[in-house]
C-alpha atoms as one frame of an Amber mdcrd trajectory, in Angstrom:
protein
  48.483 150.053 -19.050  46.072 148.461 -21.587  46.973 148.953 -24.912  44.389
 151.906 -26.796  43.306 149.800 -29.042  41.572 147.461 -26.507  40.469 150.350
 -25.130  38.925 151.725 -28.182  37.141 148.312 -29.051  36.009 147.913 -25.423
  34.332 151.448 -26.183  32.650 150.013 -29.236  31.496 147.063 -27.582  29.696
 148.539 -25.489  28.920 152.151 -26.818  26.779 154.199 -24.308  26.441 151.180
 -21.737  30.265 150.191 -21.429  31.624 151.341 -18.025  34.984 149.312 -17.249
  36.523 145.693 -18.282  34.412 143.203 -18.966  34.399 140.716 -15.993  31.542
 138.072 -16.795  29.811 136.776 -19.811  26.436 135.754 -20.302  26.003 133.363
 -22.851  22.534 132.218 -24.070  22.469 129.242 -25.881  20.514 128.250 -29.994
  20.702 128.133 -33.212  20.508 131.474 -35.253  18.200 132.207 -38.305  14.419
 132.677 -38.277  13.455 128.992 -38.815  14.433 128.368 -35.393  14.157 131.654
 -33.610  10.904 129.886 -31.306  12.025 126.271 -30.967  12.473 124.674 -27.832
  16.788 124.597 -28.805  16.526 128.621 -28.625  14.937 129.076 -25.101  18.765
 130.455 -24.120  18.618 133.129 -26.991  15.303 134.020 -25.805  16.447 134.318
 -22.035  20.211 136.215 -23.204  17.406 138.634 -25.405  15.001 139.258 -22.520
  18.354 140.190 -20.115  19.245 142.591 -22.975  15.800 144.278 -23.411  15.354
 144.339 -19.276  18.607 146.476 -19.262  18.153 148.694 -22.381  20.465 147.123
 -24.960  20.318 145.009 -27.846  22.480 142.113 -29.093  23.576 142.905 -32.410
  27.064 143.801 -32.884  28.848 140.770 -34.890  31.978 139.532 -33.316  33.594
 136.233 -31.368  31.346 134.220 -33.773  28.242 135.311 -32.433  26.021 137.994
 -31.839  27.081 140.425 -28.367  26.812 143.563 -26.689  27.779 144.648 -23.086
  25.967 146.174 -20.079  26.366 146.097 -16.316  24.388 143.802 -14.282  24.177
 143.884  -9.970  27.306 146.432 -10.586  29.390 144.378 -12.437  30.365 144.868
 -16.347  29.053 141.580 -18.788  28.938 140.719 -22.076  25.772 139.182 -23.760
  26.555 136.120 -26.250  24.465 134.502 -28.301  26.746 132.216 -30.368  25.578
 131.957 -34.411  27.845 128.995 -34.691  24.792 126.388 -34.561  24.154 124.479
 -30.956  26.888 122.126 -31.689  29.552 124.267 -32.088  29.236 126.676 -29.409
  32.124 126.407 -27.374  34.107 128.264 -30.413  32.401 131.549 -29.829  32.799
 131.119 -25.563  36.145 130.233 -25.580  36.750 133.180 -28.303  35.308 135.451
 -26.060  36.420 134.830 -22.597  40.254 134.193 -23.812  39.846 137.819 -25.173
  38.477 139.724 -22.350  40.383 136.898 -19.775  36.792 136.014 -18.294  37.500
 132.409 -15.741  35.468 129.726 -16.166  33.527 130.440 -13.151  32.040 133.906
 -14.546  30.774 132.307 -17.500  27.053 131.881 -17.028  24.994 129.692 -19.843
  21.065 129.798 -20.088  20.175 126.858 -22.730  17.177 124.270 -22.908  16.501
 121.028 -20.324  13.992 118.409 -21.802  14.198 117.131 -18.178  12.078 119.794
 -17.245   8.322 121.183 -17.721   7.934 124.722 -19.224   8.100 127.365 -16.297
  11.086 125.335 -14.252  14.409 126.323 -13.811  17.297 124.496 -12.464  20.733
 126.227 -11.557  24.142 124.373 -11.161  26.837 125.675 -10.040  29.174 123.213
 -12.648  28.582 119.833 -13.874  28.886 117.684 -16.734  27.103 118.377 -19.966
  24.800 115.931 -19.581  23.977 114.996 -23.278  23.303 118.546 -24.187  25.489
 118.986 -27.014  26.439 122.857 -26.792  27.497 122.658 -23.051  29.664 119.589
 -24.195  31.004 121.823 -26.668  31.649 124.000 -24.378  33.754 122.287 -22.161
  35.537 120.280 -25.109  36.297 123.857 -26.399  37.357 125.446 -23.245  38.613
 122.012 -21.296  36.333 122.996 -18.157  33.034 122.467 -16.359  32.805 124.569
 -13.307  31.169 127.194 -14.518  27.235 128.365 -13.709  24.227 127.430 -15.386
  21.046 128.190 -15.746  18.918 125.250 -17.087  15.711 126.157 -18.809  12.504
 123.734 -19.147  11.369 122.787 -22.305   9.892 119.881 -21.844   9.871 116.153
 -22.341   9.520 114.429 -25.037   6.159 113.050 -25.901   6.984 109.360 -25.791
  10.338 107.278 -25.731  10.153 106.841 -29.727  10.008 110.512 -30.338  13.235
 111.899 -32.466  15.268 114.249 -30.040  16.312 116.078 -32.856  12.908 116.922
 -33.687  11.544 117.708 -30.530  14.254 120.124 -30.110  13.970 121.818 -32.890
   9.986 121.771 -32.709   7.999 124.684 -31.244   6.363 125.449 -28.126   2.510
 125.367 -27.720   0.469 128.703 -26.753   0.540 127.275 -23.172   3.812 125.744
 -23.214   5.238 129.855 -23.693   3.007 130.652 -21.066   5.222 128.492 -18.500
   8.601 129.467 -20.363   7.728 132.785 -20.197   7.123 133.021 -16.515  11.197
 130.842 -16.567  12.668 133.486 -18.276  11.592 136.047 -16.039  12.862 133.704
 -13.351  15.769 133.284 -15.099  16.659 137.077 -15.163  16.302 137.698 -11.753
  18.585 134.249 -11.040  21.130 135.894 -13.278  20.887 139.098 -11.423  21.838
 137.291  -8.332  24.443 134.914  -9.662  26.579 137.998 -11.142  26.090 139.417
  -7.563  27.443 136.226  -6.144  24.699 135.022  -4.628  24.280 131.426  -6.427
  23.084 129.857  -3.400  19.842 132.403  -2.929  19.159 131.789  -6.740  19.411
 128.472  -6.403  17.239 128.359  -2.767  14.478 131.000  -5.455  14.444 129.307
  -8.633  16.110 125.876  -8.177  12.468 123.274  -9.085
């Protein structure tokens, strides 16, 4: 029998919306603070905030080193997470909060920023390397795994070979680049609706560009 004070702070957690254990978490990726709250870096806070406004909640409680709140998604119970640790350090708040709630790997969906891709594409992986982002390779240096799901947001390449990474990262989108990531994130919520529901492949065959 679970012990009532994991009870009583799964209550809190989720207030009004909490129905049952956690069993996945939904992690957007960014930096916190308003300076970067609409860089290209924060497209996966932007994607974790539009999932909590679509299902009537709002990340704000304090706790795992980020920012959370819970709510059930295609039937099953998740916690939002949008780590305030900075990019580079985000695998402390994931691994924080799927040891507590015992989340594997493989229900641990991130949303974060791909300059690989143009504003309004999505890619979804099922695992992989981090592939030079540097909070997914936090994440797996934190948590000593790679299979589990992404969603990779466009943001964008880089306007020429000589142009600082850090700087295009951290620079913001034009009125019709958020046109294209816009129409993403609304992508983006309905492949997250699909990959709690375990249907990775459809989101993939959907969204996948």
């Amino acid at each position: 029998m679970a012990n009532i004070f994991e009870l009583f702070d799964k209550i809190k957690t989720g207030g009004s919306h909490s129905s049952g254990a956690v069993e996945y978490l939904i992690v957007g990726l960014g930096n916190p603070g308003e300076r970067y709250a609409h860089t290209r870096h924060n497209v996966g806070f932007m994607a974790v905030d539009t999932i909590a406004k679509q299902f009537g909640v709002e990340i704000k409680r304090s706790k795992f080193k980020g920012l959370t709140t819970t709510c059930t998604i295609s039937g099953k119970q998740c916690l939002l997470l949008k780590p305030t640790t900075f990019m580079n350090l985000s695998g402390e708040s994931v691994e924080a909060a799927a040891s507590y709630y015992n989340i594997p790997m493989e229900h641990v969906l991130v949303l974060f920023d791909d300059i690989s891709l143009e504003p309004s594409r999505l890619r979804i992986r099922r695992k992989g390397s981090h592939g030079g982002h540097n909070g997914i390779r936090n994440i797996i240096d934190m948590t000593g795994e790679e299979d589990f799901p992404r969603i990779k947001i466009g943001v964008g390449k880089k306007p020429n070979p000589n142009y600082d990474l850090a700087d295009w990262v951290l620079s913001s989108f034009t009125s019709k680049e958020m046109e294209g990531i816009s129409e993403a994130i609304q992508k983006a919520v309905k492949a997250t609706e699909l990959i709690i529901a375990g249907e990775i492949d459809k989101a993939m065959n959907l969204y996948n560009s």
